[in-house]
N, C-alpha and C positions, 0 to 999 in steps of 0.2 A: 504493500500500500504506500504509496507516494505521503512523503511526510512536509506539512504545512509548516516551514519556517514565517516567523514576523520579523520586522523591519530591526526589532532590537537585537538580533541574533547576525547583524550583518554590520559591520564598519560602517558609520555613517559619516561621510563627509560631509556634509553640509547640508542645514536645509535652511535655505534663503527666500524670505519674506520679499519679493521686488516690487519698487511703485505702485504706490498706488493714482490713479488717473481721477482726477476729479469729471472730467468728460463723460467718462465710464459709469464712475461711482463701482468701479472693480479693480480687481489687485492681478498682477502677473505673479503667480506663486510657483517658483522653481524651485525643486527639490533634488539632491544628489545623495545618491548612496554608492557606495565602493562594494561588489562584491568580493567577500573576504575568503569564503569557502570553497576555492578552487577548484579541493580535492571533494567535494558533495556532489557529484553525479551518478547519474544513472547511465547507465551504458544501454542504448538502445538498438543501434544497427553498428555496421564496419566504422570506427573511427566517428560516430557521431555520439553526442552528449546529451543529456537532459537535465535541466538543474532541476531543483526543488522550489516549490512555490513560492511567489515573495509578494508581500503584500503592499501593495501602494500607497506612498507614504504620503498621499491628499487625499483629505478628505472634502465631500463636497464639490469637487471640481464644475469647473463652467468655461463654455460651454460643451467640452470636448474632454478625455485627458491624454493628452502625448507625451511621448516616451518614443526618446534618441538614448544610443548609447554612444560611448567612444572605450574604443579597446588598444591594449598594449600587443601584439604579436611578434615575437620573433621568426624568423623567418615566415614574414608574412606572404601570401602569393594571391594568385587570382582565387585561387578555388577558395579559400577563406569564408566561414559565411555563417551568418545569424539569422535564425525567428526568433519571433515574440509574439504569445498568444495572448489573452486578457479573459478572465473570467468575475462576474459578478459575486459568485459562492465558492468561487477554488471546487465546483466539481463539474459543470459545465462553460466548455469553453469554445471559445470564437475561433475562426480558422487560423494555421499557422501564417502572419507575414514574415516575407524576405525582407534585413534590413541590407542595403546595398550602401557600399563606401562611398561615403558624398565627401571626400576628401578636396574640396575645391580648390582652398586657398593656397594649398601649399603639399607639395608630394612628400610628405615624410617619412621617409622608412619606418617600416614596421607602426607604423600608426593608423588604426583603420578609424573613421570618423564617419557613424552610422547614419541613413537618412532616418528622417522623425517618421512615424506610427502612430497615427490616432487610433483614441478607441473611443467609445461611450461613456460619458461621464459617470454613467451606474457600476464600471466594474471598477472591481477592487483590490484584484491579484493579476499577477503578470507570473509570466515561467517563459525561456529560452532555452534555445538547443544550440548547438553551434556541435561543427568539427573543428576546431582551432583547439580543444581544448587542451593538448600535447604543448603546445606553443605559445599558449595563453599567459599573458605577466600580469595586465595589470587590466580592471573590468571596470568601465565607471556607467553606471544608468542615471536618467535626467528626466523628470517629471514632471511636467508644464503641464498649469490650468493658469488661459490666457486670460479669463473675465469673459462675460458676455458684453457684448456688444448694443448700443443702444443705433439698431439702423434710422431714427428717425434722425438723429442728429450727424448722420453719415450723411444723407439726403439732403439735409439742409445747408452743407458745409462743403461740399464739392467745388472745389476750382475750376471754376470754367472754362472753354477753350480760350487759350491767349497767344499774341503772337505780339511779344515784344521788337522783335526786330522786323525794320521793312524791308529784307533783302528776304527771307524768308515766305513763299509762296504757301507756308500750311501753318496752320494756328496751331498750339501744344493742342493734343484732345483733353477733356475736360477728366480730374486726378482727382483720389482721395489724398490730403497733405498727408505727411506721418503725425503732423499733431493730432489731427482728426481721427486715422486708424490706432491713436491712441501710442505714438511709438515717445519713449522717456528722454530720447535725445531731441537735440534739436531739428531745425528742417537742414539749416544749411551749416556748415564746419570748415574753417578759413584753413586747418592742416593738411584737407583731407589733397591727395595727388588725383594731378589731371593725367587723361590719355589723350590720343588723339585717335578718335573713332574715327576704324576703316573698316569694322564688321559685326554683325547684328549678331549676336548668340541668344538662342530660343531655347529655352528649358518646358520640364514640369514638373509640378513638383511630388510626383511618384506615389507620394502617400495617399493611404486610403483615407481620406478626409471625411470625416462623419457629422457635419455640420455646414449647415449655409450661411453661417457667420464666416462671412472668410476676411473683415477686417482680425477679426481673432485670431484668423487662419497664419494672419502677414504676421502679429504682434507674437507669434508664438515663434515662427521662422526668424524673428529677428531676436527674441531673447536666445533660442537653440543655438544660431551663431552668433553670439554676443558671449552670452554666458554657459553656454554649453560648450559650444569652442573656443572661445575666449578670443573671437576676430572684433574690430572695432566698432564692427555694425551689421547691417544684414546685407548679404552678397550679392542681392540683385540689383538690378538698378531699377526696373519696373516690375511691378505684378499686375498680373488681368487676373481677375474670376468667373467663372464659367458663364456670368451673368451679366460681363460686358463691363464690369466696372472695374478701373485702372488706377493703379496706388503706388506713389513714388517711392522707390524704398532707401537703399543708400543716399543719404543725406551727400548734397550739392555744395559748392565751394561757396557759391554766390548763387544767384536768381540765373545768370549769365552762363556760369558753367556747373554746368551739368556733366559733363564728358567725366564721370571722377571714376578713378580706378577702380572696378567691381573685385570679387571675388566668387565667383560663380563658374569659371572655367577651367580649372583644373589645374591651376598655378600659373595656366596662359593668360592671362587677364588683360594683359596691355594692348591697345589697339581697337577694346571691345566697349560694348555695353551691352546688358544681359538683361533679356525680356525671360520672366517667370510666368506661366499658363498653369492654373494654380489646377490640378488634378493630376490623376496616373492615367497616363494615354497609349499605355503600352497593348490594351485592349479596348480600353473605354473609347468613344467616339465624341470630339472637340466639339461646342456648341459654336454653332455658327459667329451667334453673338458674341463669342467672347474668340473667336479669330479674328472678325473685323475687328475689334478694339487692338489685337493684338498686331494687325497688319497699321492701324490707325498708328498708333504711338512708334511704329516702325519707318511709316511713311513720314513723320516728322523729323525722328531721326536722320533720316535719310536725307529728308530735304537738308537738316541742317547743319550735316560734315559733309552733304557733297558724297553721299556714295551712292553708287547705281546699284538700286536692290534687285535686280534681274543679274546684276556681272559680277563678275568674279576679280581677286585682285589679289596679289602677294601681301598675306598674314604673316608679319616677321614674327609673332611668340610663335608659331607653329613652324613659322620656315619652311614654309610651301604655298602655292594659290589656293583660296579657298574661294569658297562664292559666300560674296559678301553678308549675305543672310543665311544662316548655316543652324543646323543642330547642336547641343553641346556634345554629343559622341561623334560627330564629323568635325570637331574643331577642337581635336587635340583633348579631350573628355578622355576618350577609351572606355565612357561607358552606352547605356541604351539609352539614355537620354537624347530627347525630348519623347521618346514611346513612340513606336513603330507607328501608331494612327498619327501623329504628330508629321513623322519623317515623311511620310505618306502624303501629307497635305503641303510640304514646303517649296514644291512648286507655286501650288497657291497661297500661299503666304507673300509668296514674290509675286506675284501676279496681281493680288490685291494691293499688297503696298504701294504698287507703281502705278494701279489705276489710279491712288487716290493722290500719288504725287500730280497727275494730271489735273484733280478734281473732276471727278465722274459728275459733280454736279451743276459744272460750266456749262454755256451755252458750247459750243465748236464754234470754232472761227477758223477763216484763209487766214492762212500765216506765209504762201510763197504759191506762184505760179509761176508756168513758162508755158506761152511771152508773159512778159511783164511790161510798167510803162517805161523801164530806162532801155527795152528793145526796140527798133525801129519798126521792125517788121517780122512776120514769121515765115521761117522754112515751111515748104510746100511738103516735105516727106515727112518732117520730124513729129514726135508725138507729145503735145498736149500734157500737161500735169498741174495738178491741184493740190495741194497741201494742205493738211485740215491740224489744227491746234489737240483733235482726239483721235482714236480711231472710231470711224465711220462704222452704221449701218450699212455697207455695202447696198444692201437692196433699195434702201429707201432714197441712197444716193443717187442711183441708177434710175428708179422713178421719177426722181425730181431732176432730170437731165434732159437740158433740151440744146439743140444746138442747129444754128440759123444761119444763112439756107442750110436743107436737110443735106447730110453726106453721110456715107456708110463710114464707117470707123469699128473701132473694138476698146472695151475699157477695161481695162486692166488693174491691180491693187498690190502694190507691194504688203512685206510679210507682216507690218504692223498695223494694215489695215488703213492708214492715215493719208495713206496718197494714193490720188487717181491717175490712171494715164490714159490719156486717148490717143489711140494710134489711126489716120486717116487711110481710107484705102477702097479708092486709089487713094491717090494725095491730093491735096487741097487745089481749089482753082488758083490760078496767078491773079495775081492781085486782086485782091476779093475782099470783104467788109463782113467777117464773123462776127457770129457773135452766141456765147454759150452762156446759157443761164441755167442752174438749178435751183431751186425754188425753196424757201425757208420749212418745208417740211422736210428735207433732209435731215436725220439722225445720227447721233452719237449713239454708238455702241449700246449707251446706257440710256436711252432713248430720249435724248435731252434735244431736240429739232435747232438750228440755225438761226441765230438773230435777225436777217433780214436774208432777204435772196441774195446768192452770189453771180454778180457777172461779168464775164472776163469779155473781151471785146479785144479782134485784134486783125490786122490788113495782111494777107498774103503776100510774102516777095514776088516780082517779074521773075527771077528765080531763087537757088535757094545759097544764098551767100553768107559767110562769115556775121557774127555778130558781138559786137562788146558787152557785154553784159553789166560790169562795173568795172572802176579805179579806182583807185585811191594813191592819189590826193584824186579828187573828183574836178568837173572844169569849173574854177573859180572860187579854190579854197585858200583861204586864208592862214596866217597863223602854222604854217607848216615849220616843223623841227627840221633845222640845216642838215642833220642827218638819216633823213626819214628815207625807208625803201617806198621804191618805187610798185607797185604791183597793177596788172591788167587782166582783167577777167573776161575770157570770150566763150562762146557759147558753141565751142566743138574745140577738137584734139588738135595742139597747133602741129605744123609741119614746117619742123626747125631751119630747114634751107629756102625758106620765104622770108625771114625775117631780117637777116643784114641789110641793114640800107634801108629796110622798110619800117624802122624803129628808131625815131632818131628824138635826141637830148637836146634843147638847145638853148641859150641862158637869151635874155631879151634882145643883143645885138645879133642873135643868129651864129653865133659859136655854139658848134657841136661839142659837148663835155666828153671826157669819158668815164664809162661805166663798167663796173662789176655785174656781170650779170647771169642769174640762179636760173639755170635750166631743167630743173628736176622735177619740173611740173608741166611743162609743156603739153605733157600726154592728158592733165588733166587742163588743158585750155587757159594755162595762167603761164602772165611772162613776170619773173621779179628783176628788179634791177636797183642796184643803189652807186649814186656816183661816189667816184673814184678819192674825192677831196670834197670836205663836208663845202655847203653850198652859203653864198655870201646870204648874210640877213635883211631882211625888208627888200627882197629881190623876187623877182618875175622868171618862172623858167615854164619850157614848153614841152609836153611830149606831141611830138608827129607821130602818126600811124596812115600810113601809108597802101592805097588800095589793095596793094598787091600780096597784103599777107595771107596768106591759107591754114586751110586747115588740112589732115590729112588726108579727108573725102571730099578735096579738089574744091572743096566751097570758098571764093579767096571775100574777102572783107568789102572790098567795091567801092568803097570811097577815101577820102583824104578825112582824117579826123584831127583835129590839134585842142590838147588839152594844157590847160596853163594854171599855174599855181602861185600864189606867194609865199615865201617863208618869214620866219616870226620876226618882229624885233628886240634883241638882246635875248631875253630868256621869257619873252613872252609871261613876265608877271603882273597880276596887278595888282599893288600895294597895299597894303591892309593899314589901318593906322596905330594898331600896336595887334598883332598876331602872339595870341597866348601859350598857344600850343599845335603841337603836331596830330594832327587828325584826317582822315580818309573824310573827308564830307557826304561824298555820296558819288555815286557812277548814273547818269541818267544821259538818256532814258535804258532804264532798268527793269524789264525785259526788254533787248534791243533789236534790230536788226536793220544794216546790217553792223553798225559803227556806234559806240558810245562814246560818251570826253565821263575821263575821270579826274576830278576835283580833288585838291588836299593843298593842304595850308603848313609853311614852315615854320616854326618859331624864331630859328634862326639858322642860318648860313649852313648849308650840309652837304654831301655827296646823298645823291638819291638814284633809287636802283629800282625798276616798276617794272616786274615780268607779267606775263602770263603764262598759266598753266589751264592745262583740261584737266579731267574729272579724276584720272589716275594720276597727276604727276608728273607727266611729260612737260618740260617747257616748250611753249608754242613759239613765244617772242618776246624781244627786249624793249619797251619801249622809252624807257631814260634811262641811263647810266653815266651821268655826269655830274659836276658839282653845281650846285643852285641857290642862288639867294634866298633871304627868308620872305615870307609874303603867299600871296595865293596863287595856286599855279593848277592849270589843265594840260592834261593829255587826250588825245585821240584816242581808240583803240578799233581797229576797223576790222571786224570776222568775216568779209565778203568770200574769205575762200577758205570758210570751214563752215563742218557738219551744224548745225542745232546741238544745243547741251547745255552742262553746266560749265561754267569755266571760271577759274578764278586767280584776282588780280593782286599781288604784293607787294606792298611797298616797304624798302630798306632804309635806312635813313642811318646815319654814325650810330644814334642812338637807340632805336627800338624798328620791330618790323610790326607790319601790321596786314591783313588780309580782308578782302571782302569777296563774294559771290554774285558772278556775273549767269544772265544767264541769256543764251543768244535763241532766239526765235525765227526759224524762217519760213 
């Protein structure tokens, strides 16, 4: 007959009274005992153990009672491994759970550090079995009753969604604070270390959860790692509950950063922030509700380090490419976290978050066609495109499609759903007066219809010849940097032995300069050039382009174009009458297309250094590197020959750098 040990018959380490929350009007009651009796088992199968009943040292518990252990093992390994059952009367009892190593913060030899185990606040006895027992040193169990929770004042006390910064296109989703879920720290802690998030870790939290309290649920995880493990706070950075509602957890540096070092991944933490899906998903099935919240506070994320929750990107704690929104056992874990129904759905996970970086709830807008109005004319063979701000109903778009006079054609849809193409066929009459309109009930994906009708309108070439698309400096800009590249954008693949002589540089008496000039893009229709010796200031220079340039399908350009530019005077400042400090003002227009001026004020005399970069890292281009007076000062930035994205711009200065979020639209 199994013999019923009580709580005094066991080394007790501690039983600790925590916090009491006035919010609550309840106490966080954690309790630690040491089991002493090593050698008190039962030998039940090959190398596994059974302890002796132990009786649970709270009484009253609410709303839940859980129970984490942490154990000493020498030569610990995988197989390693504990239950815990729970019984009301010590004679019937609830099924055996698996506790699995939730060892997140730190890989410590031979330290195995148990997930928490709810049970019902009615039992009263706990017993565990483990095979470790040969190797077992040192056994600690942890007793948590969190309080119940009062949900009216959870309800009443929700932060709402906010979006403090204007660079940012998504508002936080609306959070329980941790005062509010009742946690004894503060919100925010000026020690705590930043990361710099470049990927999303998705958990859950594995335990059988026997309560729909799950502010109690968060306040129990955060004493478990606080005073169970003895980490500084609780590991996640966010937690959703099955019921859509989302609660900050690891306390923030500031309102501003958030990015603070988790512990949630397996000692790889840097790099990350760690979303908690509070249930075990290893069979259970995600409520919808509480994946959109989880995809929601992902999509904010996202927007707001700039990471592409569909792509993937080089994780240095892991030291390999990961995709950027990953499970914690694909991200250097090594365990079954986030539960196979989790893993199951993190395509959709990605999928949702990126709709809602779109905002699924936008009207769609034309963001680029070809022709456009800086084309003169359209090629007679080429195909038509429409660029939409979402992806499209396809069918509704197709519907709402008319195009005047009638002509056969085929429409086409790249893999995002978001551009149209219409291919004519035959091909278009010569010189002719279209005109295509699709009609404001075309649809977004998410069936959000069009703010007004779109119409594109545009004349057929006599034939089908070269066309400029953009430059930059554009004809009649001003304020140009003495060392600015030159760039021409045409609309076909150039063919590089048209070009000598039919590209020519020349300062306002008609002196031909000379120039460096970048041919590595030709194929995609762009000429770069920068002259050879920076260019005088408050001066007049010309680009000639000359009929006879082509392209490589024999289409040559057909006319004489000349574009003219002025460059700045001195440093193109203008004066401030006492400038306080060093600040990024702002980049407008912000969302842009195809060119922004960015703004920033000196305090005083500096070397300033303004790159950009895209989404990953790459530098794109330089656009100051030189020394500069104090005062207010603009730059250009002109994206005419790159993709749509994110991109973002840095400013260096002797004394501090600073960065902001560009985002180009076409």
């Amino acid at each position: 007959m199994t013999k019923l040990f009580t709580i005094n018959q066991y080394k007790l380490l501690s039983i600790i009274l925590l916090f009491a929350f006035s919010l609550f009007g309840q106490e966080i009651t954690h309790k630690k005992i040491e089991y002493s009796k090593l050698g008190s088992f039962s030998n039940i199968a090959h190398s596994e153990f059974l302890s002796e009943i132990i009786e649970i040292p709270i009484q009253n518990a609410e709303p839940f009672i859980a129970i984490g252990l942490n154990a000493t093992i020498l030569n610990m390994n995988k197989n390693s491994q504990f239950f815990i059952r729970a019984s009301v009367n010590g004679n019937n009892w609830s099924e055996w759970q698996l506790i699995t190593n939730d060892n997140d913060l730190e890989q410590t030899e031979n330290k195995f550090i148990g997930s928490l185990t709810f049970f019902d606040k009615s039992n009263k006895f706990m017993q565990f079995r483990t095979n470790a027992i040969t190797t077992l040193k040192k056994l600690t169990f942890s007793f948590i009753s969190p309080g119940k929770t009062s949900q009216q004042k959870i309800k009443n006390n929700i932060i709402k969604s906010q979006n403090n910064n204007s660079l940012l296109t998504l508002d936080r989703p609306e959070f329980v604070s941790r005062k509010t879920w009742g946690c004894p720290q503060t919100e925010n802690v000026s020690s705590r270390s930043l990361t710099n998030v470049t990927h999303l870790i998705i958990h859950h939290s594995a335990a059988n959860t026997v309560s729909n309290d799950y502010a109690a649920v968060v306040r129990t995880y955060w004493d478990w790692h606080v005073n169970g493990n003895g980490w500084d706070d609780i590991g996640y950075n966010w937690l959703v509950d099955p019921n859509g509602v989302l609660y900050k957890g690891r306390a923030w540096k500031s309102d501003n950063e958030e990015n603070i070092l988790g512990a949630h991944n397996s000692s790889k933490n840097s790099g990350t922030s760690g979303i908690c899906f509070i249930g075990n998903y290893v069979s259970d099935i995600p409520s919808d509700i509480g994946l959109n919240k989880v995809a929601s506070i992902a999509a904010f994320l996202c927007d707001k380090y700039g990471i592409d929750p569909e792509g993937s990107s080089y994780h240095e704690a892991i030291n390999k490419v990961n995709n950027n929104i990953s499970g914690h056992g694909q991200s250097g874990g090594g365990t079954e976290c986030p539960g196979t129904q989790m893993i199951n759905r993190m395509s959709l996970i990605r999928e949702l978050t990126a709709s809602k970086i779109i905002d699924i709830t936008a009207s769609p807008n034309v963001v680029a066609t070809y022709p456009n109005s800086q084309i003169d004319s359209m090629y007679l063979s080429k195909s038509i495109f429409i660029e939409f701000s979402h992806p499209m109903n396809q069918n509704s778009v197709v519907n709402a499609f008319l195009i005047t006079p009638n002509t056969f054609g085929t429409i086409s849809w790249n893999t995002e759903g978001n551009i149209l193409y219409y291919e004519p066929s035959p091909a278009f009459a010569k010189q002719t007066n279209y005109s295509i309109i699709i009609s404001k009930n075309a649809m977004s994906n998410w069936n959000v219809e069009l703010p007004e009708n779109v119409e594109l309108n545009f004349t057929t070439k006599s034939r089908d010849n070269l066309s400029l698309i953009s430059s930059f400096p554009q004809d009649g800009d001003i304020n140009i940097d003495t060392d600015t590249s030159i760039s021409l954008h045409f609309d076909g693949f150039l063919n590089s032995s048209t070009l000598g002589g039919n590209v020519v540089f020349t300062d306002i008496n008609g002196n031909s300069l000379d120039i460096i000039v970048n041919a590595s893009e030709y194929s995609n229709g762009i000429i770069k050039f920068t002259p050879q010796s920076p260019l005088e200031e408050n001066s007049t220079y010309f680009i000639e382009l000359k009929k006879d340039i082509a392209a490589t399908d024999n289409y040559n350009f057909g006319i004489d174009k000349t574009i003219s530019f002025t460059t700045k005077t001195t440093t193109s400042v203008e004066k401030t009458s006492s400038p306080v400090s060093f600040h990024l003002i702002s980049a407008y227009p912000n969302p842009f297309n195809p060119s922004t001026t960015i703004e920033y004020n000196l305090a005083q005399s500096s070397h300033v250094r303004i790159t950009i970069y895209d989404i990953i890292g790459n530098l794109i281009t330089t656009l100051v590197n030189k020394d500069m007076n104090s005062g207010l000062h603009k730059v250009k930035f002109d994206a005419s020959n790159l993709p749509s994205g994110i991109y973002f711009s840095q400013i260096k200065t002797n004394n501090e750098t600073k960065t902001i979020k560009l985002l180009l639209t076409k």
